[in-house]
N, C-alpha and C positions, 0 to 999 in steps of 0.2 A: 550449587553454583549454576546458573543459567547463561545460555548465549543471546544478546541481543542483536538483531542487524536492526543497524540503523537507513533510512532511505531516503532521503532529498528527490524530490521531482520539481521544484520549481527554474524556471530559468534567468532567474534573476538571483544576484547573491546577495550584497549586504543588504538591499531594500528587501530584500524577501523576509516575509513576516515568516509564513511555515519552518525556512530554515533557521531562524531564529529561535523560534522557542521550541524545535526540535532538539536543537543544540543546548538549551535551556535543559530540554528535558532529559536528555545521555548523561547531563553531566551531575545534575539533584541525583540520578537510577545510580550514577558509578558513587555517589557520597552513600547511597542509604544500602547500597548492594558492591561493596567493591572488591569481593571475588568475581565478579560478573565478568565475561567479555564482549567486546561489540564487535563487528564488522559494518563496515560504513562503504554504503555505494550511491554514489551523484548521479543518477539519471536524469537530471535537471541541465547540466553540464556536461552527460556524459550520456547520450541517449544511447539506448538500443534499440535495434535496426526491426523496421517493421518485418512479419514473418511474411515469407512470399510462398511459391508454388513449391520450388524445392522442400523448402522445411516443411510445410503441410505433408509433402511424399515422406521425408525422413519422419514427419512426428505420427506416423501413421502404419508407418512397415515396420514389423519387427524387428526388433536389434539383429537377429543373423541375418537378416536378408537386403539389411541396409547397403549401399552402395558407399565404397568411399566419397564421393560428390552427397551423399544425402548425410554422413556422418560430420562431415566438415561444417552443413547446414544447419544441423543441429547443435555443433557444438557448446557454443555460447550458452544456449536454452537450459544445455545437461551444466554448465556450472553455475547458472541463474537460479535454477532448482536445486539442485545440489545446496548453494548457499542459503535458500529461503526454508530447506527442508533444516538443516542444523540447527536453527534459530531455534528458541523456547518464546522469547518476547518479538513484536516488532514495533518500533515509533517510525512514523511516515508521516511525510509531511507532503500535504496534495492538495495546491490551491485549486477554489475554484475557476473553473475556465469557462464562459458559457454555461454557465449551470450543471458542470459535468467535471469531469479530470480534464488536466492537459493531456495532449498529445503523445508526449513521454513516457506517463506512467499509463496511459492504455497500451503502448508498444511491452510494457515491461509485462503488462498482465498476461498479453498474450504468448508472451515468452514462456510462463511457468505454469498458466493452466494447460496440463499434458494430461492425458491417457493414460491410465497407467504409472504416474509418478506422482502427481495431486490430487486425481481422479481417478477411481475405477469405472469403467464402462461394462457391465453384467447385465447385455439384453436378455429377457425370462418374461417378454411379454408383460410384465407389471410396467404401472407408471414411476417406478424406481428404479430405473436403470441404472444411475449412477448414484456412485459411493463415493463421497469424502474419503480423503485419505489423509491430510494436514489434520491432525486430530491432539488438543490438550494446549494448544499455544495461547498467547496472550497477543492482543492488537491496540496499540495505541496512534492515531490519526488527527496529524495536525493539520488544520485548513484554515487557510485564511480567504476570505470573500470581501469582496468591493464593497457589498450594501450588507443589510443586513432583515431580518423578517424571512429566511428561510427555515425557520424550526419546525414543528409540528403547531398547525394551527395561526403559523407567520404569514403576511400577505403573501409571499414568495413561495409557501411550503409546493404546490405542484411545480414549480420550477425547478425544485433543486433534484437534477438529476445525478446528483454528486454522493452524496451520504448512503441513498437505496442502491443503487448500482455497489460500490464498495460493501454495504453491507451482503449484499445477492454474492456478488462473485467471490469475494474472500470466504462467505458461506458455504458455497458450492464445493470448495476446496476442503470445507471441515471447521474454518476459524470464524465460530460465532460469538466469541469474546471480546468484541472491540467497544474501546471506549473513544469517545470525539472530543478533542479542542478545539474553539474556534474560537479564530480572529476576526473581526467583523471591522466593517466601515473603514476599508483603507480608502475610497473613492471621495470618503467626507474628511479625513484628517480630524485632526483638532482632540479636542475632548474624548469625540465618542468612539474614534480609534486608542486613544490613550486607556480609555477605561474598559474597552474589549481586553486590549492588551494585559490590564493589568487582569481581567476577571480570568484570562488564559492563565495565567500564571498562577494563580491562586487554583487553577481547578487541577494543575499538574501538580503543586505540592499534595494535594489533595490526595489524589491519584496516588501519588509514587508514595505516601504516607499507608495507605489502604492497602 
């Protein structure tokens, strides 16, 4: 039996493609796995608070030597991690913005990359300082984009600072098991959004078949 958390970053609800066949995809995972549990968090609808000075001091001092003002700052972070560390699976659905993530799910990132709790930090003068610690989990990433031609080798491929970034940082963490959906050409409608649509669909049965 595996835990999944599920995570919405869009801020749009029923137009939102990501959260659609995110929703799509929880629910084929609970028919083909349904001992399974999920935990579901809206950061799309429910943002989390960019990290300021305070919580840099808290994610940075030792647990004994924390202040109650720097433990309060961190709170959130410890049940952000806490929840993302329980997981075995994760489906996330992160349109793109600018050729990048929103706004939302970069606040969430820097919530849970910690010191110590996703990362180890072991300076020894090598250029590997740092350890993964998110280690053995499963990533699925659902995106939906305006246009389309950011693949590898697509007119847009230097553009897309969307897919390398989430690949790098989830990496850094430990989680180099993700697989990609996308939605493509919401910006054109018509056709070539219907048949993105449908190719998502077809790649998640796929997926959750495998």
């Amino acid at each position: 039996m595996a835990h999944v958390l599920h995570l919405d970053s869009s801020p749009r609800s029923e137009r939102s493609h990501s959260r659609r066949m995110t929703r799509e995809f929880v629910e084929q995972w609970k028919q083909a796995h349904p001992k399974d549990t999920v935990t579901y968090r809206d950061i799309g609808h429910h943002p989390v608070p960019y990290i300021d000075e305070l919580w840099i001091a808290a994610a940075f001092t030792s647990p004994e030597q924390r202040t109650p003002e720097q433990w309060e700052a961190i709170r959130l972070s410890d049940q952000l991690v806490d929840e993302f560390l329980a997981a075995d699976v994760y489906v996330i659905g992160v349109p793109m913005y600018n050729f990048s993530v929103p706004g939302a799910f970069k606040s969430y990132i820097d919530q849970i990359v910690r010191i110590g709790r996703t990362v180890a930090f072991e300076p020894n003068g090598s250029a590997n300082a740092y350890k993964p610690l998110v280690l053995g989990k499963k990533m699925f990433v659902v995106e939906a984009r305006g246009d389309s031609g950011f693949q590898p080798g697509g007119i847009y491929e230097k553009m897309n600072h969307h897919d390398p970034y989430l690949v790098t940082v989830f990496g850094f963490m430990g989680i180099t098991d993700i697989s990609f959906i996308h939605v493509e050409n919401d910006e054109y409608g018509g056709q070539k959004l219907v048949e993105s649509i449908a190719a998502a669909r077809t790649k998640i049965s796929e997926l959750i078949a495998a």
